[in-house]
PyMOL Python script that loads the backbone (N, CA, C, O; Angstrom):
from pymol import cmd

cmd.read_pdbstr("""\
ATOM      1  N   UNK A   1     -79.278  60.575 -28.686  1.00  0.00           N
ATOM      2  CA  UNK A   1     -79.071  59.219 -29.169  1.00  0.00           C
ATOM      3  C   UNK A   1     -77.929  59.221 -30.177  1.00  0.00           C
ATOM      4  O   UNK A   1     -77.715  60.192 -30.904  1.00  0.00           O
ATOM      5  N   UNK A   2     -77.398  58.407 -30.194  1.00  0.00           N
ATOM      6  CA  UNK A   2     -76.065  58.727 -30.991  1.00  0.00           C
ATOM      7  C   UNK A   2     -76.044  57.339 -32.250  1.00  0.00           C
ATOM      8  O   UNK A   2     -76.656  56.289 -32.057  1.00  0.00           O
ATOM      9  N   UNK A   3     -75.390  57.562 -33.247  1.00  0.00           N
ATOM     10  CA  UNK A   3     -76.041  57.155 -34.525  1.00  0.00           C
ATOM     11  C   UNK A   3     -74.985  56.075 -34.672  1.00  0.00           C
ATOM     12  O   UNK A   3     -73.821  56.476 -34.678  1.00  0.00           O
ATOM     13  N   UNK A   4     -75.147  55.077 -34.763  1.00  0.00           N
ATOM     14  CA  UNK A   4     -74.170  53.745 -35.211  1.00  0.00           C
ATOM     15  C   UNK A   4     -73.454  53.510 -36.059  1.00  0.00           C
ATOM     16  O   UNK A   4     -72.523  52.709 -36.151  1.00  0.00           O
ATOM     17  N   UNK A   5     -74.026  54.472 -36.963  1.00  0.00           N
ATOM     18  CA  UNK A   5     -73.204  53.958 -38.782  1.00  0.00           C
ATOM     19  C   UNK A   5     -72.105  55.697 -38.157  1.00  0.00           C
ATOM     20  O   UNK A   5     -72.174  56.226 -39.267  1.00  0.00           O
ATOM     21  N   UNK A   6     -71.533  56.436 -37.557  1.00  0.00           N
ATOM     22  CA  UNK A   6     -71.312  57.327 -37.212  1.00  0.00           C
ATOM     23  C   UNK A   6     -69.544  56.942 -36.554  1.00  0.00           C
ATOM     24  O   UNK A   6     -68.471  57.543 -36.592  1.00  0.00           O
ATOM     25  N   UNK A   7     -70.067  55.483 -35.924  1.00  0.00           N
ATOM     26  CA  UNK A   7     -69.034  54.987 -35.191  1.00  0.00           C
ATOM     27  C   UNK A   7     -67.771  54.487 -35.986  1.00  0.00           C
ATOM     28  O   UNK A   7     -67.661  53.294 -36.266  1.00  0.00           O
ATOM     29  N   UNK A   8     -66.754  55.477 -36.371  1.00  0.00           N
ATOM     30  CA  UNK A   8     -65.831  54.866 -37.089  1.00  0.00           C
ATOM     31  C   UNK A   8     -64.412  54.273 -36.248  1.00  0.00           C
ATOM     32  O   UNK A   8     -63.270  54.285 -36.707  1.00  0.00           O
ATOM     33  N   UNK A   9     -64.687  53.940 -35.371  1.00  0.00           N
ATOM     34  CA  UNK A   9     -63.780  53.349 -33.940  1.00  0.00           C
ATOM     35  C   UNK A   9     -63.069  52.080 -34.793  1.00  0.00           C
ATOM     36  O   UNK A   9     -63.891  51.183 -34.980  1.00  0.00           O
ATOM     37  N   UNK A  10     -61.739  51.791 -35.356  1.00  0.00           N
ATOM     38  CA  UNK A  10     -61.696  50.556 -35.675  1.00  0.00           C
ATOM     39  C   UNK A  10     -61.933  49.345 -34.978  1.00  0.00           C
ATOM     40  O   UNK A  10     -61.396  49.483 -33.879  1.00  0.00           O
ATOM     41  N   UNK A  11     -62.642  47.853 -35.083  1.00  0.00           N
ATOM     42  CA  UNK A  11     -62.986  47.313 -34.327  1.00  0.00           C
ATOM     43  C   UNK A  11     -61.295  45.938 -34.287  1.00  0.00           C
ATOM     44  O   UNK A  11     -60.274  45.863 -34.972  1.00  0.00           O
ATOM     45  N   UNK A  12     -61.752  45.258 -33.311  1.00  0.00           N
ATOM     46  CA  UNK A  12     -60.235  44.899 -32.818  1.00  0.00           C
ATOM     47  C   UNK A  12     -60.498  43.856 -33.196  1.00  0.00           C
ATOM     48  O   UNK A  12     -61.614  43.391 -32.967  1.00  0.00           O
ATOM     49  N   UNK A  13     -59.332  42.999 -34.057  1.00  0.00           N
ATOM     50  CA  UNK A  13     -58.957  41.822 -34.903  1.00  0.00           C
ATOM     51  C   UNK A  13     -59.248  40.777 -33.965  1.00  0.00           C
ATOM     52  O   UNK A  13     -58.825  40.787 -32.809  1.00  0.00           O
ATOM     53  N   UNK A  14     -60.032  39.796 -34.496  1.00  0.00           N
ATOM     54  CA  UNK A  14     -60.097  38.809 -33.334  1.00  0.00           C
ATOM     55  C   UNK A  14     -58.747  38.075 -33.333  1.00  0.00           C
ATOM     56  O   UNK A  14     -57.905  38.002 -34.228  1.00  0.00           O
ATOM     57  N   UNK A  15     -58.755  37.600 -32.219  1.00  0.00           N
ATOM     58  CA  UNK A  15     -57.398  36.397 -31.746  1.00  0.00           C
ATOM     59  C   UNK A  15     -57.363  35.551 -33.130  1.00  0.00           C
ATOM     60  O   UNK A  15     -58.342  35.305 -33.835  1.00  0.00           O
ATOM     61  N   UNK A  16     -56.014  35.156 -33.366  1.00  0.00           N
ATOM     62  CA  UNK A  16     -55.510  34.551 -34.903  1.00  0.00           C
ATOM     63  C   UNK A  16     -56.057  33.171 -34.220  1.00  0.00           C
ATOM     64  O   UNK A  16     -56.807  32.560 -34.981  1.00  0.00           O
ATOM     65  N   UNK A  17     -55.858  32.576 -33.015  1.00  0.00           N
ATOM     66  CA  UNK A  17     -56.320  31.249 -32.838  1.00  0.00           C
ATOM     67  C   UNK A  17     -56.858  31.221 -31.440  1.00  0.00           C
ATOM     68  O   UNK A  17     -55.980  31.816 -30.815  1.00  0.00           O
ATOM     69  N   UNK A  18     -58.165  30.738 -30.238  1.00  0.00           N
ATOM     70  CA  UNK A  18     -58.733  30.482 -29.704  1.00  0.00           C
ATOM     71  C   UNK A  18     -58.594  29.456 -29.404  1.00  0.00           C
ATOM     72  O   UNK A  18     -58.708  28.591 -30.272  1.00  0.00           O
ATOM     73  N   UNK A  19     -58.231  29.015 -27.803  1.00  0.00           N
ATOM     74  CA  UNK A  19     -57.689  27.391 -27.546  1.00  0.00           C
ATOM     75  C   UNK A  19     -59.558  27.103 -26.884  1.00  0.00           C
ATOM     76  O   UNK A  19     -60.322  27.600 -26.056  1.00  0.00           O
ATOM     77  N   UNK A  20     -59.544  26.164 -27.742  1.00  0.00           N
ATOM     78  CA  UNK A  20     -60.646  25.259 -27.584  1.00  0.00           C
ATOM     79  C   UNK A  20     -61.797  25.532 -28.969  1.00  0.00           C
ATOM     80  O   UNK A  20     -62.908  25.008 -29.053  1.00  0.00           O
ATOM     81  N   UNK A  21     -61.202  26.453 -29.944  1.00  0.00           N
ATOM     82  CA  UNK A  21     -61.868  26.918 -30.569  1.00  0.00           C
ATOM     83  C   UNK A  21     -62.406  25.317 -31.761  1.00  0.00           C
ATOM     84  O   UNK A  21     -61.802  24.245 -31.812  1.00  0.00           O
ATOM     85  N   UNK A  22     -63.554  25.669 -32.482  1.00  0.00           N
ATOM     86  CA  UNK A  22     -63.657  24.207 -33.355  1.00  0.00           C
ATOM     87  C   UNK A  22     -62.443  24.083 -34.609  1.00  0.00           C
ATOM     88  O   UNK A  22     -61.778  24.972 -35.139  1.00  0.00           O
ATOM     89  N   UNK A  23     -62.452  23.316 -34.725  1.00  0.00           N
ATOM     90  CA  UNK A  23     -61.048  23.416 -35.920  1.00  0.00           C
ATOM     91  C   UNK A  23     -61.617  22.586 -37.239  1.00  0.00           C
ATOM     92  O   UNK A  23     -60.979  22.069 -38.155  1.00  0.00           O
ATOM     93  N   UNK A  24     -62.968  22.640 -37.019  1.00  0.00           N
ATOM     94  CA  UNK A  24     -63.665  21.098 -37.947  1.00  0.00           C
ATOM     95  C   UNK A  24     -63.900  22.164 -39.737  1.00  0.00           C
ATOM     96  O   UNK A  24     -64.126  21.626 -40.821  1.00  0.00           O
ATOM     97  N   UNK A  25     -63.770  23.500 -39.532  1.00  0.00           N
ATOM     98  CA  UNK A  25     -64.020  24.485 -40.503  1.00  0.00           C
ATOM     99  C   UNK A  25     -62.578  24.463 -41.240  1.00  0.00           C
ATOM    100  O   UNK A  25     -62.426  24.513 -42.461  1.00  0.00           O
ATOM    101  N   UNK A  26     -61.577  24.382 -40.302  1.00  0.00           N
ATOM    102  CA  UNK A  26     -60.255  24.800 -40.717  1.00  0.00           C
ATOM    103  C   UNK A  26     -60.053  24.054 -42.170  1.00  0.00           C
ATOM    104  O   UNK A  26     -60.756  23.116 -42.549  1.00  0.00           O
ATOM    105  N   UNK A  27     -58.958  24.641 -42.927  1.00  0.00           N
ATOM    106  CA  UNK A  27     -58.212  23.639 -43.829  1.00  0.00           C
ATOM    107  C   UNK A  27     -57.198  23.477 -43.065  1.00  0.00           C
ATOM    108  O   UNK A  27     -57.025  23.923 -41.931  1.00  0.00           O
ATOM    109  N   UNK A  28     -56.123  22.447 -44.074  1.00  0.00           N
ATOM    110  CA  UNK A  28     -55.134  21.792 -43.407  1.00  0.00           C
ATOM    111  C   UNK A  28     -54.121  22.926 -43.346  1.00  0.00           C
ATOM    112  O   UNK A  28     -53.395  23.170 -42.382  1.00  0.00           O
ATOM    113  N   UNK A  29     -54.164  23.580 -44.490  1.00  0.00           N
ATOM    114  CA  UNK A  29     -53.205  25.131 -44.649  1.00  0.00           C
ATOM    115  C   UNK A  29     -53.838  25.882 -43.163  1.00  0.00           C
ATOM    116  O   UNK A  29     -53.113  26.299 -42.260  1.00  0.00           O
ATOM    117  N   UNK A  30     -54.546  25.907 -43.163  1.00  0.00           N
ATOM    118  CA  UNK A  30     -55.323  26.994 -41.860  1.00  0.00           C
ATOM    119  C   UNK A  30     -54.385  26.271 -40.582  1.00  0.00           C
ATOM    120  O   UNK A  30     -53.495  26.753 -39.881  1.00  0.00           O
ATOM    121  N   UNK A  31     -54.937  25.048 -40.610  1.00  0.00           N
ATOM    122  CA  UNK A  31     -54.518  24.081 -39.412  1.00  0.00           C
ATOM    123  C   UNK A  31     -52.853  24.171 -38.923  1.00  0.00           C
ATOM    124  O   UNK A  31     -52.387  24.100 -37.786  1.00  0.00           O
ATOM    125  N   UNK A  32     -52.016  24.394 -40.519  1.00  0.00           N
ATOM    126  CA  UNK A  32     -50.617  24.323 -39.915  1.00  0.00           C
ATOM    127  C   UNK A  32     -50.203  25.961 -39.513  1.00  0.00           C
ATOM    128  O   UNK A  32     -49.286  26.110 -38.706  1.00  0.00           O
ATOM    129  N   UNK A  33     -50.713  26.872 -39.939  1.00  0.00           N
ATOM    130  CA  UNK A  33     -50.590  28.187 -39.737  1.00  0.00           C
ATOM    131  C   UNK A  33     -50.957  27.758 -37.965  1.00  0.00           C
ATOM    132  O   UNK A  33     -50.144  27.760 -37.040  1.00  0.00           O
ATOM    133  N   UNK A  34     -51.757  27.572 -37.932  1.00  0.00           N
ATOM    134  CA  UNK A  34     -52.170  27.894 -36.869  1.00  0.00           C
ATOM    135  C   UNK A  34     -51.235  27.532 -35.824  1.00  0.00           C
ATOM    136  O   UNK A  34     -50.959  28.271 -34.879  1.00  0.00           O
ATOM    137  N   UNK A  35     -50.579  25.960 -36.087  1.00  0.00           N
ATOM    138  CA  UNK A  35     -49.847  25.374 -35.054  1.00  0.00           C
ATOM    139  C   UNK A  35     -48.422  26.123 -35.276  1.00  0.00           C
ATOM    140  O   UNK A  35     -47.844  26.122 -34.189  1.00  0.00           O
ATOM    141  N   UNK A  36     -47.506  26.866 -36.436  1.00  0.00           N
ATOM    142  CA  UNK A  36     -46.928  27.576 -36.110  1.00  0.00           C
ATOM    143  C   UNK A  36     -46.808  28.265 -35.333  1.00  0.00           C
ATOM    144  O   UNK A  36     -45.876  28.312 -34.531  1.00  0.00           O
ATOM    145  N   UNK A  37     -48.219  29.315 -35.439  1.00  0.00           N
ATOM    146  CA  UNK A  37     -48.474  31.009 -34.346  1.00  0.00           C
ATOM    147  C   UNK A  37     -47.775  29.690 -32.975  1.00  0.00           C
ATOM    148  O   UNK A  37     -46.659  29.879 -32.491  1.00  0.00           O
ATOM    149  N   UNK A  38     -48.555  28.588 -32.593  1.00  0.00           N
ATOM    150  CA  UNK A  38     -48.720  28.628 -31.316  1.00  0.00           C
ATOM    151  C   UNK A  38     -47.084  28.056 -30.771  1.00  0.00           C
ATOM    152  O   UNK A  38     -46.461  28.281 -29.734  1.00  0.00           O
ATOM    153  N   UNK A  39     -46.681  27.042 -32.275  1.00  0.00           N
ATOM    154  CA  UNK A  39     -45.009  26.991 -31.753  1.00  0.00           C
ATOM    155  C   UNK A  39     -44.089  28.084 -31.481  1.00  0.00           C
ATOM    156  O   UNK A  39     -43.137  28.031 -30.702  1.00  0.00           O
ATOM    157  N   UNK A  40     -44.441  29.058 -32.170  1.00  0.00           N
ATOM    158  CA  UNK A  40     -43.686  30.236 -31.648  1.00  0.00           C
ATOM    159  C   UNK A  40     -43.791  31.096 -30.646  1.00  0.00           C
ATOM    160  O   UNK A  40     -42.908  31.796 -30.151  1.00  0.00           O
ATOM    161  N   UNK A  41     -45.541  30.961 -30.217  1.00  0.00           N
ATOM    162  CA  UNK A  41     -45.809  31.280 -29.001  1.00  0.00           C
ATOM    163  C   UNK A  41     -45.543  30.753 -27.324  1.00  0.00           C
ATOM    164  O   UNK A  41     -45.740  31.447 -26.327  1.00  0.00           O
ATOM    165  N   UNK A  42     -45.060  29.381 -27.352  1.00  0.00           N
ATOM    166  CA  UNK A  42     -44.654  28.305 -26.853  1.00  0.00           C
ATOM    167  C   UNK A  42     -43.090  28.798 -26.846  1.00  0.00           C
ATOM    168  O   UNK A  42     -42.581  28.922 -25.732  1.00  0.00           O
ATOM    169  N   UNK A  43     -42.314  29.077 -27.953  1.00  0.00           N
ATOM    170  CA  UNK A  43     -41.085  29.557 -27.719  1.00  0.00           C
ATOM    171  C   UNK A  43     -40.927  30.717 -26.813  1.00  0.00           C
ATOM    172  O   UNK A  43     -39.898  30.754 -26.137  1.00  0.00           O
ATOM    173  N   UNK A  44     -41.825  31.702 -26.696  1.00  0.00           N
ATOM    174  CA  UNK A  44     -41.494  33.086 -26.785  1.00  0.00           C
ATOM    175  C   UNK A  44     -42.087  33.119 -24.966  1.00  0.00           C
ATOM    176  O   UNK A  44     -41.657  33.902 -24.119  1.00  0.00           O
ATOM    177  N   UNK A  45     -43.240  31.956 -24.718  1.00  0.00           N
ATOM    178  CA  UNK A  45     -42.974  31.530 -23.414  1.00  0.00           C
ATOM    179  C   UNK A  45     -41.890  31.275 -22.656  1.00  0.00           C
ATOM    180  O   UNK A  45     -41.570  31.712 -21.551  1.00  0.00           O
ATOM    181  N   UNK A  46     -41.249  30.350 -23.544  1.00  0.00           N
ATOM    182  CA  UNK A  46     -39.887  29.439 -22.737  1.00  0.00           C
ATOM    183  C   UNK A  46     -39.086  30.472 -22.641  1.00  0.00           C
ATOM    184  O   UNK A  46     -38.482  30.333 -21.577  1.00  0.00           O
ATOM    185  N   UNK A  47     -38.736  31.464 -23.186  1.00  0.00           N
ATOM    186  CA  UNK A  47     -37.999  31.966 -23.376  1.00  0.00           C
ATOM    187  C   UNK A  47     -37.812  33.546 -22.681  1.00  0.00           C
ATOM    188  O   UNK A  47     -36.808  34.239 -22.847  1.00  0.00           O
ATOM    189  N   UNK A  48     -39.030  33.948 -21.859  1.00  0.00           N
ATOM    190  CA  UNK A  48     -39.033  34.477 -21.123  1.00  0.00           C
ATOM    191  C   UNK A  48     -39.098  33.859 -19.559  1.00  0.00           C
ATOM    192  O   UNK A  48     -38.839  34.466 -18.519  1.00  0.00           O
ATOM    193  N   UNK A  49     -39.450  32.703 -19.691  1.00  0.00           N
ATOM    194  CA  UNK A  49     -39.481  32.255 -18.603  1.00  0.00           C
ATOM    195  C   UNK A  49     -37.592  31.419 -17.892  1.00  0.00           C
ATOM    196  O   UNK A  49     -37.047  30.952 -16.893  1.00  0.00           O
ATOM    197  N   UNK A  50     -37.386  31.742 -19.273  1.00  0.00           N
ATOM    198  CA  UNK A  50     -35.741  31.774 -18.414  1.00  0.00           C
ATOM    199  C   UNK A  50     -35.079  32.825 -17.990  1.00  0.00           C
ATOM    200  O   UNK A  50     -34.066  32.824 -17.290  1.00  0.00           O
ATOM    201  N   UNK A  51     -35.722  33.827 -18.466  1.00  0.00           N
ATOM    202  CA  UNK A  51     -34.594  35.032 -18.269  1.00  0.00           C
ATOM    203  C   UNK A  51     -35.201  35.331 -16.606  1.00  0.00           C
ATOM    204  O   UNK A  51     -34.520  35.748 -15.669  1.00  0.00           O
ATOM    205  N   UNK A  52     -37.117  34.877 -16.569  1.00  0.00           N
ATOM    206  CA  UNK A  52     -37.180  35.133 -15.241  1.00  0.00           C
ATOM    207  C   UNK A  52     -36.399  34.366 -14.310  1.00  0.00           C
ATOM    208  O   UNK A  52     -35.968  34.649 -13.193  1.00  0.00           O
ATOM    209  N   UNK A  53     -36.328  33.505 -14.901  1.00  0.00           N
ATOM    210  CA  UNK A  53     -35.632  32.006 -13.993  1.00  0.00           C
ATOM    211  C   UNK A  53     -34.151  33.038 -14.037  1.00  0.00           C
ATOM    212  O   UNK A  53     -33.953  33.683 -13.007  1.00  0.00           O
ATOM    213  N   UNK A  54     -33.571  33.132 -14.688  1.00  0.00           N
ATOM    214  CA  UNK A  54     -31.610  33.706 -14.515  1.00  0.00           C
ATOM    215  C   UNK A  54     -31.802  34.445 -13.436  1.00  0.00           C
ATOM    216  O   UNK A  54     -31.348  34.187 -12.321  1.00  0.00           O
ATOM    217  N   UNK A  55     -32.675  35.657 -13.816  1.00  0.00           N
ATOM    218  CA  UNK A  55     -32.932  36.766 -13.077  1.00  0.00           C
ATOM    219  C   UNK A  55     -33.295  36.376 -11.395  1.00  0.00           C
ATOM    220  O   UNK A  55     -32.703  36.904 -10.454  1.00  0.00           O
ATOM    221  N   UNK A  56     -34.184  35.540 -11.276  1.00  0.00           N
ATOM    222  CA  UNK A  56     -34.376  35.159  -9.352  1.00  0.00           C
ATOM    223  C   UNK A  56     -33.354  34.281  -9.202  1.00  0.00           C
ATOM    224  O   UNK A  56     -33.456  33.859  -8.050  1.00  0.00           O
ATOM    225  N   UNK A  57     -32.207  33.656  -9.860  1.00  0.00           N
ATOM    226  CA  UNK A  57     -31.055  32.931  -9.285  1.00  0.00           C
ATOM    227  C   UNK A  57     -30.516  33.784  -8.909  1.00  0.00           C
ATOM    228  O   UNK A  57     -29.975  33.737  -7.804  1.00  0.00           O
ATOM    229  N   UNK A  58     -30.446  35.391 -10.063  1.00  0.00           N
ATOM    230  CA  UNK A  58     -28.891  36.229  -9.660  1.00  0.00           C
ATOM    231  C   UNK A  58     -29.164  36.458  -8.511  1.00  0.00           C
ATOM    232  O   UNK A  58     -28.358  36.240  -7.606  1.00  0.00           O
ATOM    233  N   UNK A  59     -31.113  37.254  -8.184  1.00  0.00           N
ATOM    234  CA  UNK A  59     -31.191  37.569  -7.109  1.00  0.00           C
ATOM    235  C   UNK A  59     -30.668  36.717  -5.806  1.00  0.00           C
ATOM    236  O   UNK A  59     -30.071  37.139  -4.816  1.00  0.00           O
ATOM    237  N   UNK A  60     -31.064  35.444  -6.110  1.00  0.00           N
ATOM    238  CA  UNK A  60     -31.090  34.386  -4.957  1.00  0.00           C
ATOM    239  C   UNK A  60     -29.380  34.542  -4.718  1.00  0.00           C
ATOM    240  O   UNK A  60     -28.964  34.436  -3.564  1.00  0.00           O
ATOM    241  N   UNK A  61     -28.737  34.710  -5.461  1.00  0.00           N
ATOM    242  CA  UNK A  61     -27.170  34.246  -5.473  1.00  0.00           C
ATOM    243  C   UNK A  61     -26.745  36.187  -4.482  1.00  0.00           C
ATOM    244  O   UNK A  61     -25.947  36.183  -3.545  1.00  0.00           O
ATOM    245  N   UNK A  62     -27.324  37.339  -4.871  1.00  0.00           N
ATOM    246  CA  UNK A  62     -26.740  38.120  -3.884  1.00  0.00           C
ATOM    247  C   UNK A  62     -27.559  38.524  -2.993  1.00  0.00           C
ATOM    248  O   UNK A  62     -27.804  39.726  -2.891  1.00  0.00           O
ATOM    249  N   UNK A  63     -28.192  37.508  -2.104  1.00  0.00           N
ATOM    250  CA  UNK A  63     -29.130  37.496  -1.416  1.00  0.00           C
ATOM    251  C   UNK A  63     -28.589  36.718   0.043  1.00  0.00           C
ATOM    252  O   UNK A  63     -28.753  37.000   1.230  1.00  0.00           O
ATOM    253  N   UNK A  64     -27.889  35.639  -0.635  1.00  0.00           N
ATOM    254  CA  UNK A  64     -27.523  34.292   0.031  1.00  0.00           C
ATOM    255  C   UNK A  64     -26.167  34.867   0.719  1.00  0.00           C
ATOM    256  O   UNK A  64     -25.640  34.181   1.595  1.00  0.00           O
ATOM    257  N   UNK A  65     -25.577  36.138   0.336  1.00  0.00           N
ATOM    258  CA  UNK A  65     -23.957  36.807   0.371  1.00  0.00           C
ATOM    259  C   UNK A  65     -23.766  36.483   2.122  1.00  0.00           C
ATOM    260  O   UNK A  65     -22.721  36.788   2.697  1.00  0.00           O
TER     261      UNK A  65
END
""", "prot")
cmd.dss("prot")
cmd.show_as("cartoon", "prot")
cmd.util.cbc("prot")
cmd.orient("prot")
């Protein structure tokens, strides 16, 4: 049987924000943090999703030769 208080495994940070999570606890400081993380997460979407987008034109463009 193996002993619990034994387990020094660090345990993993929960998610900074949870979509659908309640927000009725939050403060307003909490609240704008939060909508930062997700504006920048929203950027960091767009923003790979162009390079995929460049990337299947180039393909499409020496494809079409």
């Amino acid at each position: 049987m193996t002993n619990p208080f034994l387990d020094d495994r660090p345990r993993p940070k929960p998610p900074a924000h949870e979509v659908g999570q309640d927000l009725s606890t939050l403060s307003l400081a909490e609240i704008d943090e939060r909508v930062e993380l997700l504006e920048a997460e929203i950027r960091r979407l767009k923003e790979a999703r162009a390079r995929k987008d460049a990337s299947r034109s180039a393909a499409d463009a020496v494809f079409k030769l």
